[in-house]
C-alpha positions as CSV (number, residue, x, y, z in Angstrom):
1,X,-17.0,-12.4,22.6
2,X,-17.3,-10.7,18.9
3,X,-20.4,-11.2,17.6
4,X,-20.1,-9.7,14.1
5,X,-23.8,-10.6,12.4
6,X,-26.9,-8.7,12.4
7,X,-29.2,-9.3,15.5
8,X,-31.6,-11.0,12.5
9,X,-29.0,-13.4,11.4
10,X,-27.9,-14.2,15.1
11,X,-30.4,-17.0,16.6
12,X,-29.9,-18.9,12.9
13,X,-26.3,-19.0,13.7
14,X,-26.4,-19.7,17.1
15,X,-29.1,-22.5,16.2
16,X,-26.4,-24.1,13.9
17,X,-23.7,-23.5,16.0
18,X,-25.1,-25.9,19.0
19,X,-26.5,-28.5,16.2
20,X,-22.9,-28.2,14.7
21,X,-21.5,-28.6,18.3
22,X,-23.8,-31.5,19.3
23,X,-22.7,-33.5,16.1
24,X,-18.9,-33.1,16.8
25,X,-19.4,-34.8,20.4
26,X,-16.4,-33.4,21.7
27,X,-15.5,-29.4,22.8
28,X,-12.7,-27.8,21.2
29,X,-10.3,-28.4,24.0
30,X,-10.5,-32.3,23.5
31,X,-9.6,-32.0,19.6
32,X,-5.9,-33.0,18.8
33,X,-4.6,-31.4,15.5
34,X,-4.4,-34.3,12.5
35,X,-1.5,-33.7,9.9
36,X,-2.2,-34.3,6.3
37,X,1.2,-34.4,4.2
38,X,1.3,-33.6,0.5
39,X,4.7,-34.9,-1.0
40,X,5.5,-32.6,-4.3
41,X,3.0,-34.5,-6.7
42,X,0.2,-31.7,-8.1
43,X,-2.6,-34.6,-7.5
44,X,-2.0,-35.3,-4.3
45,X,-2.6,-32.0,-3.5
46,X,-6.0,-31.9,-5.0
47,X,-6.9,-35.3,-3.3
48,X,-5.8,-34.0,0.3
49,X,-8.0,-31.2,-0.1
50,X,-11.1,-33.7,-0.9
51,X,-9.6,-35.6,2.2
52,X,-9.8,-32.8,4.3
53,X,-13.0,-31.6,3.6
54,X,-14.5,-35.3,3.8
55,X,-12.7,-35.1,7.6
56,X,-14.2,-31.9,8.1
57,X,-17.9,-32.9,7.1
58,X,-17.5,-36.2,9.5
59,X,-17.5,-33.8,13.2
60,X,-13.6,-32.6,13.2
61,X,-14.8,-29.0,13.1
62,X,-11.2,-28.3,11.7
63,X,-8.4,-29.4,14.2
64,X,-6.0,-30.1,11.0
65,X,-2.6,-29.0,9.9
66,X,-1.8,-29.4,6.0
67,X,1.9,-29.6,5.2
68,X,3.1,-29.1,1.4
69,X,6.2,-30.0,0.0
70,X,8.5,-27.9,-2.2
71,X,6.9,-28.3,-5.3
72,X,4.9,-26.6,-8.5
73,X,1.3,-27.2,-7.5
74,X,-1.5,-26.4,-10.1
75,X,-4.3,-25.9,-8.2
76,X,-7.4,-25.1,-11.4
77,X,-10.7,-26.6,-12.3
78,X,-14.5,-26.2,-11.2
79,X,-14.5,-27.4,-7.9
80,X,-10.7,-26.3,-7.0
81,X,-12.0,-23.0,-4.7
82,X,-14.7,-25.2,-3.4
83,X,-11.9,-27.8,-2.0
84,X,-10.1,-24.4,-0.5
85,X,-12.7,-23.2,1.2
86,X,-13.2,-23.5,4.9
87,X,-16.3,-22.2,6.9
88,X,-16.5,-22.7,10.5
89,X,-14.0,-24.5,11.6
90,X,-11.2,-24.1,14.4
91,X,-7.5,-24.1,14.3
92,X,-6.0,-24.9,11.1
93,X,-2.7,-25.0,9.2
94,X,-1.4,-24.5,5.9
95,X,2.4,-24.9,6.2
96,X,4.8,-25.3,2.9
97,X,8.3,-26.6,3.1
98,X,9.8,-23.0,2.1
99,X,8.5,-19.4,1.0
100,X,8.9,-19.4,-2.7
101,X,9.2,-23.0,-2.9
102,X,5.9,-24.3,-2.5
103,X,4.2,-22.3,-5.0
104,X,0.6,-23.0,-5.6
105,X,-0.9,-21.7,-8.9
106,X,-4.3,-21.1,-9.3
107,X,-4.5,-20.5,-12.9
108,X,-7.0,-17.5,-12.9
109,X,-9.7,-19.4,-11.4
110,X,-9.2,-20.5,-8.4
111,X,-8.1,-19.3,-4.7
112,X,-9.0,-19.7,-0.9
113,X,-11.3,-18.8,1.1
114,X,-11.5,-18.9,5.1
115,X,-14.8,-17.8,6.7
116,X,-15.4,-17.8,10.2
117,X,-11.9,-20.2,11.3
118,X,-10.7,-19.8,14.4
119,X,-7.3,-19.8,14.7
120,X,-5.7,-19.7,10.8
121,X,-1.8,-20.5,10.2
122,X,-0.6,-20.1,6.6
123,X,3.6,-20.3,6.0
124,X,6.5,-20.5,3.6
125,X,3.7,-20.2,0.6
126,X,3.9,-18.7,-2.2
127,X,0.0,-18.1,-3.9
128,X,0.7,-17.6,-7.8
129,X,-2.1,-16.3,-9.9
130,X,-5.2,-17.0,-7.5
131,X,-8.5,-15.3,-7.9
132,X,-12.3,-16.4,-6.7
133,X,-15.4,-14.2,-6.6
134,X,-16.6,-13.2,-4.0
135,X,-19.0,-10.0,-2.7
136,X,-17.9,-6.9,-1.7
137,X,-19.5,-4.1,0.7
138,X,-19.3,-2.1,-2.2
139,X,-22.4,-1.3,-3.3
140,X,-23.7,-0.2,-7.1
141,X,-27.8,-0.1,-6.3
142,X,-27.1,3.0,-3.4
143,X,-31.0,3.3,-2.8
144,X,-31.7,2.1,0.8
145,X,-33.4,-1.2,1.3
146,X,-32.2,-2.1,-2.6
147,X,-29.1,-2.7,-2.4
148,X,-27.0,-5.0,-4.6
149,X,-23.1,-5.3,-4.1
150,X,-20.1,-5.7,-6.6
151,X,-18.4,-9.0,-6.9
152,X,-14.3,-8.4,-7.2
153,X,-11.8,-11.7,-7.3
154,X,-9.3,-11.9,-4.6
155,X,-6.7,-14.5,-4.1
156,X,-6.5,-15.2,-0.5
157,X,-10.2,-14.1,0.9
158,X,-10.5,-14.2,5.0
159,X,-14.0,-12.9,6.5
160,X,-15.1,-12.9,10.3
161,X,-11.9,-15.1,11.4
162,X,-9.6,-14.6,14.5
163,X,-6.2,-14.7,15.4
164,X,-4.9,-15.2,12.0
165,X,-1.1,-15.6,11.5
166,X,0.6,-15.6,8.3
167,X,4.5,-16.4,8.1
168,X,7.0,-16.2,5.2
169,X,3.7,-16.5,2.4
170,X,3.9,-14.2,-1.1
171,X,1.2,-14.0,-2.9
172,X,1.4,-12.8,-6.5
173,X,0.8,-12.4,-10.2
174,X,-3.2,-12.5,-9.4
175,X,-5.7,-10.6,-11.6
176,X,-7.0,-10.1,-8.6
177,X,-6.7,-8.2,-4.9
178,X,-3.9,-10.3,-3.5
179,X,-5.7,-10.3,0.1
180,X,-9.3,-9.7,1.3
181,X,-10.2,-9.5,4.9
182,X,-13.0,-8.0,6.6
183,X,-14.4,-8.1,10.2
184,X,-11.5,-10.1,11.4
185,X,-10.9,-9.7,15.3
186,X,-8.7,-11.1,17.8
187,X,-4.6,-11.1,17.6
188,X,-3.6,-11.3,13.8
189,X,0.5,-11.2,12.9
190,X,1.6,-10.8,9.2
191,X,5.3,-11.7,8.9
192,X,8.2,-11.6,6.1
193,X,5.0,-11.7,3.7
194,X,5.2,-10.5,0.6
195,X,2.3,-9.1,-1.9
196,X,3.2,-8.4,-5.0
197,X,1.9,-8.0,-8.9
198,X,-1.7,-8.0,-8.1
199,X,-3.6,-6.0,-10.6
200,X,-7.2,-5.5,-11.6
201,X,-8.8,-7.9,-14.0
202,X,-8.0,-6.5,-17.8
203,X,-11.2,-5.7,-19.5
204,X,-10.8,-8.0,-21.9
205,X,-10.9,-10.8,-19.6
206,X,-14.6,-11.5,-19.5
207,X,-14.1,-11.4,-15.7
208,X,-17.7,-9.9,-13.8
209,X,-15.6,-8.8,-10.9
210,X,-13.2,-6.2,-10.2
211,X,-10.3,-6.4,-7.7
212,X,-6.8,-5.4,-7.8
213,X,-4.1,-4.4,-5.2
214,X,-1.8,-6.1,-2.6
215,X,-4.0,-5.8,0.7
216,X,-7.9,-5.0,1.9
217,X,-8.0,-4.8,5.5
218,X,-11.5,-3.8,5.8
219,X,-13.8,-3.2,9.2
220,X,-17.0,-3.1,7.5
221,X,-20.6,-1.5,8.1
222,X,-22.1,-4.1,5.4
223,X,-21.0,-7.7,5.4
224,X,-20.0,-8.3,2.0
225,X,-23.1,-9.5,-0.2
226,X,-25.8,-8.9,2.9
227,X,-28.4,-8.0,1.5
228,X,-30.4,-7.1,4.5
229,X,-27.6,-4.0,5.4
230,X,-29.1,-1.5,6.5
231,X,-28.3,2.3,7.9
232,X,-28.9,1.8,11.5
233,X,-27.4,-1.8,12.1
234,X,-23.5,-1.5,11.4
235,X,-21.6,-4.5,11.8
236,X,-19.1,-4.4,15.1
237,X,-15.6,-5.4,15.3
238,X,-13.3,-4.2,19.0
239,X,-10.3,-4.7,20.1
240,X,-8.8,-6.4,17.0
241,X,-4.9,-5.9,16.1
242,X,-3.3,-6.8,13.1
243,X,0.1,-6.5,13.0
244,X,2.3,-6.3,9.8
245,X,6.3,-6.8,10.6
246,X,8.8,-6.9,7.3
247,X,6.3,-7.1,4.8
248,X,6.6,-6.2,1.4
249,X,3.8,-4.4,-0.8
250,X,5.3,-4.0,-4.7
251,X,3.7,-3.9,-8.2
252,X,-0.1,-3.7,-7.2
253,X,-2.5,-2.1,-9.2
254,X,-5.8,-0.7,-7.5
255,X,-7.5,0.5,-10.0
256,X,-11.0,1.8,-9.6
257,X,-12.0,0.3,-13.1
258,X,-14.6,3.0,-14.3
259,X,-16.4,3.1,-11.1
260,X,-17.1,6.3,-10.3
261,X,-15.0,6.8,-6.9
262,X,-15.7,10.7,-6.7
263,X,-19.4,10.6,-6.6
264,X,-19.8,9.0,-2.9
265,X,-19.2,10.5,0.2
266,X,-18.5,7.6,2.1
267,X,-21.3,6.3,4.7
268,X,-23.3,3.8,6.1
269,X,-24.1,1.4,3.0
270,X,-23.3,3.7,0.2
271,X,-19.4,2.7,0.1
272,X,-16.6,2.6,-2.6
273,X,-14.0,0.0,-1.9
274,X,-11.8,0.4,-5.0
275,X,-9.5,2.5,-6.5
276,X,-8.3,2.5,-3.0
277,X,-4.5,2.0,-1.7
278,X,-2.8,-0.1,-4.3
279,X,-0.6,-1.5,-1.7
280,X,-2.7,-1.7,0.8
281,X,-6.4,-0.1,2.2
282,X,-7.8,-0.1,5.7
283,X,-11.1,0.8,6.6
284,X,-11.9,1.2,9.6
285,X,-15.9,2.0,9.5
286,X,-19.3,0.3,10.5
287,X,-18.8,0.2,14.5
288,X,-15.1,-0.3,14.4
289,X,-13.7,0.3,18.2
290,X,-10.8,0.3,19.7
291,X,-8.8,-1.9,16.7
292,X,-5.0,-1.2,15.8
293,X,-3.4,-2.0,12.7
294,X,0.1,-1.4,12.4
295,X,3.2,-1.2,10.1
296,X,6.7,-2.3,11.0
297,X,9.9,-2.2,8.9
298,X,7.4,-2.6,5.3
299,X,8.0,-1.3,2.5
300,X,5.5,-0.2,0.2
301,X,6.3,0.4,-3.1
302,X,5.6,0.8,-7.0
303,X,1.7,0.7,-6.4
304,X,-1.1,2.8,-8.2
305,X,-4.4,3.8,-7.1
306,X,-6.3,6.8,-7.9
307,X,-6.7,8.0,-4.1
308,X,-3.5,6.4,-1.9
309,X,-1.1,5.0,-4.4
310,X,0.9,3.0,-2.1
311,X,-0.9,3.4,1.4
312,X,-5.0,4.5,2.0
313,X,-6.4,4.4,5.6
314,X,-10.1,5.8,5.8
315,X,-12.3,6.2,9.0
316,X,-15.9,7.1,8.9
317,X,-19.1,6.2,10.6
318,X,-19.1,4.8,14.3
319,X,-15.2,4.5,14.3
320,X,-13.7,5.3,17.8
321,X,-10.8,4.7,19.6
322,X,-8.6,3.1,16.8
323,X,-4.9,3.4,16.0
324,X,-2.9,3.0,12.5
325,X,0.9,3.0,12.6
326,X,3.5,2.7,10.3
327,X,6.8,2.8,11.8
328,X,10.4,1.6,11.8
329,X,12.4,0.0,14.8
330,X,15.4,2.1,14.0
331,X,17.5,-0.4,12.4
332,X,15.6,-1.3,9.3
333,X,13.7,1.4,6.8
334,X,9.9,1.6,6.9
335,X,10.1,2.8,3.3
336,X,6.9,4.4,1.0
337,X,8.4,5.2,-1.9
338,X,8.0,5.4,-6.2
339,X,4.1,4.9,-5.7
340,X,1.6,6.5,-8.5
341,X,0.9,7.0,-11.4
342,X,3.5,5.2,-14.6
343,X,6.0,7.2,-15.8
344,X,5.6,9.6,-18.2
345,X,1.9,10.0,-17.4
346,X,0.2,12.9,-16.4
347,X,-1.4,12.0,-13.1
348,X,-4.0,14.4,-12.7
349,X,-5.7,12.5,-16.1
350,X,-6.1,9.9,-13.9
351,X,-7.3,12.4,-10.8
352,X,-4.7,10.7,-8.3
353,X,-4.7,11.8,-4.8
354,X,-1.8,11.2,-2.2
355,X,0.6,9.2,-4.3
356,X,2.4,7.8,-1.2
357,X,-0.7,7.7,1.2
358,X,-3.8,9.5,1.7
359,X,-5.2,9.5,5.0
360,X,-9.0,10.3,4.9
361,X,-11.8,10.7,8.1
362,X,-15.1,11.3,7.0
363,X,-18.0,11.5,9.1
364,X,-20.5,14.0,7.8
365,X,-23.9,12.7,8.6
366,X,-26.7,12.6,5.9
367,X,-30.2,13.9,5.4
368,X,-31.9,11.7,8.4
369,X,-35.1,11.6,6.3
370,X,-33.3,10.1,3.5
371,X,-31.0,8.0,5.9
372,X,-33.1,7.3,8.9
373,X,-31.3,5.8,12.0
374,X,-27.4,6.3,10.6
375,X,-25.4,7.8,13.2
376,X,-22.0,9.5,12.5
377,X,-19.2,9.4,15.4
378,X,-15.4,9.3,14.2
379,X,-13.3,10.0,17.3
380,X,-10.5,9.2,19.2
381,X,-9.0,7.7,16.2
382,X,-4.9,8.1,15.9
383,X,-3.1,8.0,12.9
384,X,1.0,7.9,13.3
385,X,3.9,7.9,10.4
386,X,7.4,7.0,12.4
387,X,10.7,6.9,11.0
388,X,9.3,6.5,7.4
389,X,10.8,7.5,4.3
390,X,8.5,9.0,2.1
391,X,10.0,9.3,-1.2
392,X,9.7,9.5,-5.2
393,X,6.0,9.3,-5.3
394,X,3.4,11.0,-7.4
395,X,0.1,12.1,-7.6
396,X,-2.0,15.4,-8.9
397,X,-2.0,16.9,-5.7
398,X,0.0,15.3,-2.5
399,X,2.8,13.5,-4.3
400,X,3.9,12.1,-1.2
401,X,1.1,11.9,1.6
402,X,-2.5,13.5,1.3
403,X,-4.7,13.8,4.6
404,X,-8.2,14.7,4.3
405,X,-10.8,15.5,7.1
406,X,-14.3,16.7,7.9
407,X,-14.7,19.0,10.6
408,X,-16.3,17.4,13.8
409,X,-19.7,17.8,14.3
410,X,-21.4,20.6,16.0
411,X,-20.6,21.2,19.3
412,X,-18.5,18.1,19.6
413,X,-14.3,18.5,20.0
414,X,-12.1,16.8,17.7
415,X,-10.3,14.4,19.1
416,X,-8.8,12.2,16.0
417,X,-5.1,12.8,15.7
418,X,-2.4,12.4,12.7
419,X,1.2,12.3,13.4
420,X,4.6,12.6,11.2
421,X,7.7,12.0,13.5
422,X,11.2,11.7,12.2
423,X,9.9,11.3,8.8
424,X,11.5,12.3,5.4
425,X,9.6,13.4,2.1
426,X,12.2,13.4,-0.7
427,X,11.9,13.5,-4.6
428,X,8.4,13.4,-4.4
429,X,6.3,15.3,-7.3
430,X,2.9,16.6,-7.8
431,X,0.9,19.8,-9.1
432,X,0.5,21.1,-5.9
433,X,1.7,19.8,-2.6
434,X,4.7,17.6,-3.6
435,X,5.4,16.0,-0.4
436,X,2.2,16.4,1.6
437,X,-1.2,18.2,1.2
438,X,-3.3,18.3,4.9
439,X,-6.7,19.9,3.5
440,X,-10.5,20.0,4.6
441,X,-12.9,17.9,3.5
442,X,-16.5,19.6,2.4
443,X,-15.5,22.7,4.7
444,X,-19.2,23.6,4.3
445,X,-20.7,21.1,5.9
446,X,-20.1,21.8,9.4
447,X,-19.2,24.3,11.9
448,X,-17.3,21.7,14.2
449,X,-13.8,21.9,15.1
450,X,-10.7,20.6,12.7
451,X,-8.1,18.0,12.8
452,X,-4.5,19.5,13.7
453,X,-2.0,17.2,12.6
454,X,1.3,17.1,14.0
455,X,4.8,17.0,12.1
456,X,8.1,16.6,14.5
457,X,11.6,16.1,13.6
458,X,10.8,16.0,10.0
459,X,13.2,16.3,6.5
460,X,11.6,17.7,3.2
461,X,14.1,17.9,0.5
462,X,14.3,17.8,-3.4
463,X,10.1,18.0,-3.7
464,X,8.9,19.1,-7.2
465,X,5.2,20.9,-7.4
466,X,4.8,21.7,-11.3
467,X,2.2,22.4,-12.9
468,X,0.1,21.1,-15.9
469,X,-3.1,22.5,-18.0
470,X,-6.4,23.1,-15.3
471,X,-8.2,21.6,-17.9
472,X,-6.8,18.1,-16.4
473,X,-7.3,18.7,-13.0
474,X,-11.4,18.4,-12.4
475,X,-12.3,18.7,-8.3
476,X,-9.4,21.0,-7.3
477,X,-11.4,24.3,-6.4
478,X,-9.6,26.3,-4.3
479,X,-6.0,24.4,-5.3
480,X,-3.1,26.9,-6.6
481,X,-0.4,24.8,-8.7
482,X,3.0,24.6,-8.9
483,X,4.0,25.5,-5.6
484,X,4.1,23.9,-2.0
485,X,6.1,20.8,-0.8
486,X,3.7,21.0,2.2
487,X,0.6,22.9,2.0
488,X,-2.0,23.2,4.6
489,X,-5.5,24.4,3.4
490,X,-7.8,25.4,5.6
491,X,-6.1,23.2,8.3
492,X,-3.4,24.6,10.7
493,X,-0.3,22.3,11.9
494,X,2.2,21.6,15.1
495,X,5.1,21.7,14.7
496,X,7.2,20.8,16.9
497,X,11.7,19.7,16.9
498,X,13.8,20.7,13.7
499,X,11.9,20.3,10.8
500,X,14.0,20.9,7.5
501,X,13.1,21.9,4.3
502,X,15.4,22.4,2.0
503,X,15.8,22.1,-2.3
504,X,12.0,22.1,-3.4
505,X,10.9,23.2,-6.6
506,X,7.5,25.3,-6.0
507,X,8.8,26.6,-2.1
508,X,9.3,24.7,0.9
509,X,5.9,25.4,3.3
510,X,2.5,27.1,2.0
511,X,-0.2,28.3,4.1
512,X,-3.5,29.4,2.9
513,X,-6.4,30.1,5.6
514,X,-4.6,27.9,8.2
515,X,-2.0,28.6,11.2
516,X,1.4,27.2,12.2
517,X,2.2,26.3,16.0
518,X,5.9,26.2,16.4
519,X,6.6,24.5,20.0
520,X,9.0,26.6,22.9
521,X,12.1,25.6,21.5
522,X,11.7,24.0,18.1
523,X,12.4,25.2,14.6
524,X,11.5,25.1,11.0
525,X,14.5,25.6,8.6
526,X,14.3,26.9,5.1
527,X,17.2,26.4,2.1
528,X,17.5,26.7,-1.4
529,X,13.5,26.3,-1.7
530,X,12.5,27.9,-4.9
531,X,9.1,29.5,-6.5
């Protein structure tokens, strides 16, 4: 059992759980699932919904399948996100006719909103210009036991569900981040879905919130808006998976809309959810154990964020024991590729970091007198890129991928892991490190031990590191320019297999304060590199 609240917030729940229980009469096994049919008209829709939630509020605790014609549904007004949202319930459906089809448009200001739903089916959808407001874990007050949190607008918004399943559903065009989810557990499948053209809110919009950016997948040490959050109470989440299969990430913006993303070292309840992945961020933090989240045959493609254009995964805090993958099955391309910043703009004015993905594990521990009780362990985490096709992205520095790491603390091994196998990095630009960048994070702050990533099997050809004035590039002490399609810093590397380099502008392989294991029998391969 998952029990994802506070211990403070947990005898309230349970208390409305078994009044909630008592008034429904029946468990969940006795509950048959009701159909409710829409039939193409735009108020029938909006009169279902009122239906459903009327059937809702008299004991069916859910138990409900909604099916939706093909049609053009305009789903606005005041009380429209009210209709689509769902709080405790159990095993519903939201099923249209056919994936582009049944298109739902919320018009700005609406979207739904599924909290605590067992059981959640949404298919052949299509979610056009959705957005509702909802709380973050990003907080803007940082002082401890003041804390307020930013409001962003997200389309689809899913927080402490299970086994979620999402079939053939786009959602698109929203000022907003396409999908939010955070402390979900359980079995969760994410199928021929598409999220595209999700951008931040324009300034101009009048909108409070911020958003932006096809997918959050967030394991959280805050819930979103708790104000109670504090440093030694993270929320748990185990033995989730969330499994992505021919999905499609295109056209998302993630900007971090003037919030200052370099001043916070990511921790406890001082956390910066934006400006994050414009395809798609994952988070595993708070006490995140043992969770998987993985990639199949996606592509991820034309997004823009200032730290992972396309792809951003991030572990900190009590993170253990979790895997990300993104990987192909051989016959179709897991493809990351033209991710970063516009064309024709210099990318370090916008301070971008790992245009294709940027892989970060933080877990520096703070003063304990000004953060009393927070406990750091990030270990056992595994990150793995297979059969991807890295190619055409941008970025300051790491066109293609950036990793990023802490050392482990004192007197403790490292034990995370990051993995590139039968991967290629082509046409990818930056000012330094074209294709990939593997660096330290805050090398001063402990004596531990440091990640060694491995690269196996691996192509990088055609990478351009050029360089532009210093006076653009803020926060790159230590960084040389112009040269390296891979460049370790600080961090040595396994290599292991054929790995090919071959046609980079600025050199093939540079090495500064860091050490390259070749395996018995493997080789690295060097042609027409130049600088």
């Amino acid at each position: 059992m998952h029990l994802l609240r506070k211990p403070a917030e947990l005898l309230v729940w349970l208390t409305s759980l078994l009044l909630a229980l008592s008034s429904r009469g029946s468990l969940a096994s006795d509950n048959e699932i009701k159909t409710f049919s829409v039939g193409g008209n735009n108020s029938d829709l909006i009169s279902t919904l009122e239906e459903i939630q009327e059937y809702i509020v008299n004991g069916s605790g859910g138990y409900f399948r909604l099916a939706i014609a093909n049609g053009e549904y305009y789903f606005t007004g005041p009380n429209a996100t009210a209709l689509a949202t769902f709080y405790n319930v159990s095993h519903i459906s939201i099923v249209g006719e056919e994936q582009g089809s049944t298109v739902i448009h919320g018009g700005g200001e609406a979207g739904f909103v599924f909290r605590e739903v067992n059981n959640l089916t949404l298919a052949n959808l299509t979610f056009s210009n959705c957005s509702s407001l909802q709380n973050s874990t990003t907080t803007r007050d940082r002082e401890p036991g003041n804390l307020s949190f930013v409001e962003f607008s997200s389309a689809l918004y899913i927080e402490s569900c299970s086994d979620i399943n999402v079939e053939s559903t786009t959602v698109t065009s929203s000022n907003a981040v396409g999908l939010a989810m955070f402390n979900n557990y359980g079995t969760n499948t994410f199928s021929n879905a598409v999220f595209s053209s999700n951008l931040h809110p324009p300034s101009d919009s009048g909108s409070s919130g911020y958003g932006g950016g096809g997918v959050i997948l967030e394991f959280s040490f805050c819930r979103p808006g708790y104000l109670s959050c504090n440093n030694s109470d993270p929320v748990e989440v185990s033995n989730a998976s969330f499994d992505f299969s021919d999905c499609s990430f295109t056209g998302n913006n993630a900007s971090s809309q003037g919030l200052d993303v370099f001043s916070v070292y990511p921790h406890g309840t001082e956390h910066m959810g934006f400006g994050n992945g414009g395809g798609l961020a994952v988070y595993f933090r708070g006490r995140s154990i043992n969770n998987s989240v993985t990639l199949r045959n996606c592509e991820i493609s034309y997004n823009w964020a200032e730290f992972g254009g396309g792809l951003y995964v991030d572990f900190g805090d009590e993170s253990r024991g979790n895997v990300f993958r993104h990987t192909s099955d051989g016959e179709s391309l897991s493809v990351i590729g033209l991710n970063g910043p516009f064309a024709g703009v210099n990318p370090c004015l916008t301070q971008s970091v790992g245009g294709g993905v940027m892989v970060l594990f933080y877990y520096y521990p703070p003063d304990p007198f000004l953060w009393p009780g927070y406990y750091a362990n990030v270990s056992g985490n595994v990150v793995e890129f297979s059969g991807t096709y890295i190619n055409s992205n941008g970025a300051c520095w790491g066109g293609g991928v950036s990793v990023l790491s802490s050392r482990s603390l004192p007197g403790s091994p490292q034990t995370n892991s990051v993995s590139f196998n039968n991967c290629s990095f082509e046409q990818n630009k930056a000012v330094s490190s074209a294709a990939m960048d593997i660096n330290v994070l805050r090398p001063d702050a402990s004596r531990g031990e440091l990640l060694t990533p491995t690269i196996t099997d691996c192509v990088f050809s055609n990478n351009t590191a050029y360089s532009h004035s210093s006076s653009h590039i803020p926060n790159l002490r230590g960084y040389q320019f112009g040269i390296g399609a891979l460049c370790l810093n600080s961090i040595s590397a396994n290599f292991s297999g054929r790995n090919y380099f071959s046609d980079n502008q600025g050199g093939g392989l540079v090495v500064s304060g860091a050490d390259i294991f070749v395996s018995e029998g493997s080789s690295l391969v060097f042609e027409r590199n130049n600088g």
